[in-house]
C-alpha positions in Angstrom: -14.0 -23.8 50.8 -13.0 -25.0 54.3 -12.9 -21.8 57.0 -11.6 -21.9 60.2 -13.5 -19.4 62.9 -11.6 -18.5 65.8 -13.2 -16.7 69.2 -9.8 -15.2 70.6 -10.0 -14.9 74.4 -7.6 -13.9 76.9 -7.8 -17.1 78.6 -9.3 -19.3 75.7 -9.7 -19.5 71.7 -12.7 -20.9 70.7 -12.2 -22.6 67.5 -14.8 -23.9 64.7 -14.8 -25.3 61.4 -16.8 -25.4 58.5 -18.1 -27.9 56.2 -15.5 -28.7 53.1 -18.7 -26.5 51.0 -18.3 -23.5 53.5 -21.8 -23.8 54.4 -22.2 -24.4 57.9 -20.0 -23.7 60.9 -19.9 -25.8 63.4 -17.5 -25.9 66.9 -14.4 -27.9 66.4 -12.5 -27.1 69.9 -10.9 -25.0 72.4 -7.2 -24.1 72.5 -6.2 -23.2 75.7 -4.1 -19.6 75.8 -0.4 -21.0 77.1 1.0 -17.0 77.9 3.3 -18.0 74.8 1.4 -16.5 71.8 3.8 -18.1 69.5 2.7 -21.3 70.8 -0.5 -20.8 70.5 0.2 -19.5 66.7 1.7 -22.5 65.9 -1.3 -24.7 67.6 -3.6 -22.6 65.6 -1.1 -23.3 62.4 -1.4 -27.3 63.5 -5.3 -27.0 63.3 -5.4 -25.1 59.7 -3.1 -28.1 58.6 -4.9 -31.1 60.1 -8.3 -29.7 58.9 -6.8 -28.1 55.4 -8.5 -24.8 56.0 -8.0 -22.4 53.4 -9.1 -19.6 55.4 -9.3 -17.9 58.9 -11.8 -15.7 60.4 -11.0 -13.9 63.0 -13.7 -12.7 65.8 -13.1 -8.7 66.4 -15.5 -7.6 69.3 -16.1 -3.9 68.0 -18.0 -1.8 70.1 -21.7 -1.8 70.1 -21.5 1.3 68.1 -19.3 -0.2 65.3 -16.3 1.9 67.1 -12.7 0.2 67.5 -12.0 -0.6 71.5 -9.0 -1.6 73.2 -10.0 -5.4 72.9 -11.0 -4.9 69.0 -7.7 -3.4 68.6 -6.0 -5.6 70.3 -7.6 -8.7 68.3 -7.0 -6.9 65.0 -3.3 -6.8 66.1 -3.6 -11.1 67.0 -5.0 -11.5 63.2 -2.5 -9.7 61.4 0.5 -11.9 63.2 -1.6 -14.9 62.5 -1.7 -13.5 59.0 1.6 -13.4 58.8 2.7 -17.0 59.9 -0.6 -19.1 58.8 0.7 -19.4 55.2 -3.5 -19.2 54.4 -5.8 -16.2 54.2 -6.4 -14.4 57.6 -10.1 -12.0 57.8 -11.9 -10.6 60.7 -15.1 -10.6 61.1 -17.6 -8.7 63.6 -18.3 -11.0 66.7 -20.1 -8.6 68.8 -22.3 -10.7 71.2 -21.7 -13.9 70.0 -21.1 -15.2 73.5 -24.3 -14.0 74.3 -26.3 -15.9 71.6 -23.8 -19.2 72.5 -24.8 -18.6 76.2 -28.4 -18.1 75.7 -28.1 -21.2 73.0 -26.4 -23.9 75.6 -28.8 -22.5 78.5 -31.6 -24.1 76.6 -29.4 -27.3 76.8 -29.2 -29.6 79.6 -25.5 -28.7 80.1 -24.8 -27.7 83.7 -22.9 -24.5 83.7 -19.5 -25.8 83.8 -20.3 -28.0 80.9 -21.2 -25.1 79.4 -18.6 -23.0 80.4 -16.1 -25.6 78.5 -18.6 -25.5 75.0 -19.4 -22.0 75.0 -16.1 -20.5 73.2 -16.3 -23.1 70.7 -20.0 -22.3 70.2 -19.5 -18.6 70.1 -16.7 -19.3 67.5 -19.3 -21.2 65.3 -21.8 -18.4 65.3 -19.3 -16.1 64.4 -18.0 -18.0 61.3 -21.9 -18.7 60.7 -22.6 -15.7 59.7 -19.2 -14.8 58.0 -19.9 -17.9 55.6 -24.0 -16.6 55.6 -23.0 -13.1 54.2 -20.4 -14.7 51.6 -23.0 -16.6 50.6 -25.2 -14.0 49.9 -22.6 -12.7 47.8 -21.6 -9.1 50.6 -18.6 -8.1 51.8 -18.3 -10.2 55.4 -15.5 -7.4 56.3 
């Protein structure tokens, strides 16, 4: 099963895919936010099509307590419109500090920090829908 991971940012949505065996995420690209969220819907729609995705995973940065924030909420409010215009399977999944890892991960590359900077949502999108795909595969609830 192909999955498509997406970091939602206010500026940026990182966006990754997975291997047609839903084994292994990897970053696919970044959508630039347009202040049009329909747009961006429908650019979102346009990559579920071009790579036949049969799911979405949607990042939700919960609180480092598990609690529901104003940005988690917020997010959780992005998936279920995206839900309901996709025309595929829409879950979220706990994000908290993916940047982080992505960050720490491209540090150790010779990037310079504005290559980095235009990798890292992409990145933090693949770790995300990493370990979504990791705990299906291990046959628990991702949710």
């Amino acid at each position: 099963m192909r999955a498509l991971g997406l970091d939602l940012g206010s500026k940026r949505i990182g966006v990754a895919l997975s291997d047609s065996d839903g084994t292994l995420a990897l970053p696919y690209e970044v959508v630039q936010r347009t202040g049009d969220r329909e747009r961006d819907h429908r650019r979102i729609a346009e990559l579920v099509a071009e790579t036949e995705a049969e799911v979405v995973v949607v990042g939700v940065p919960y609180s480092l307590d598990g609690s529901t924030g104003p940005m988690a909420t917020r997010y959780r409010a992005e998936a279920r419109r995206l839900r309901a215009t996709l025309g595929v399977p829409v879950e979220t999944y706990d994000e908290r500090l993916t940047t982080v890892t992505a960050e720490r991960a491209l540090r150790e590359t010779d990037l310079s920090g504005r290559a980095r900077r235009k990798v890292v949502d992409q990145v933090a999108a693949a770790v995300m829908l990493q370990s979504w795909l990791d705990h299906r595969a291990r046959g628990e609830d991702p949710a």
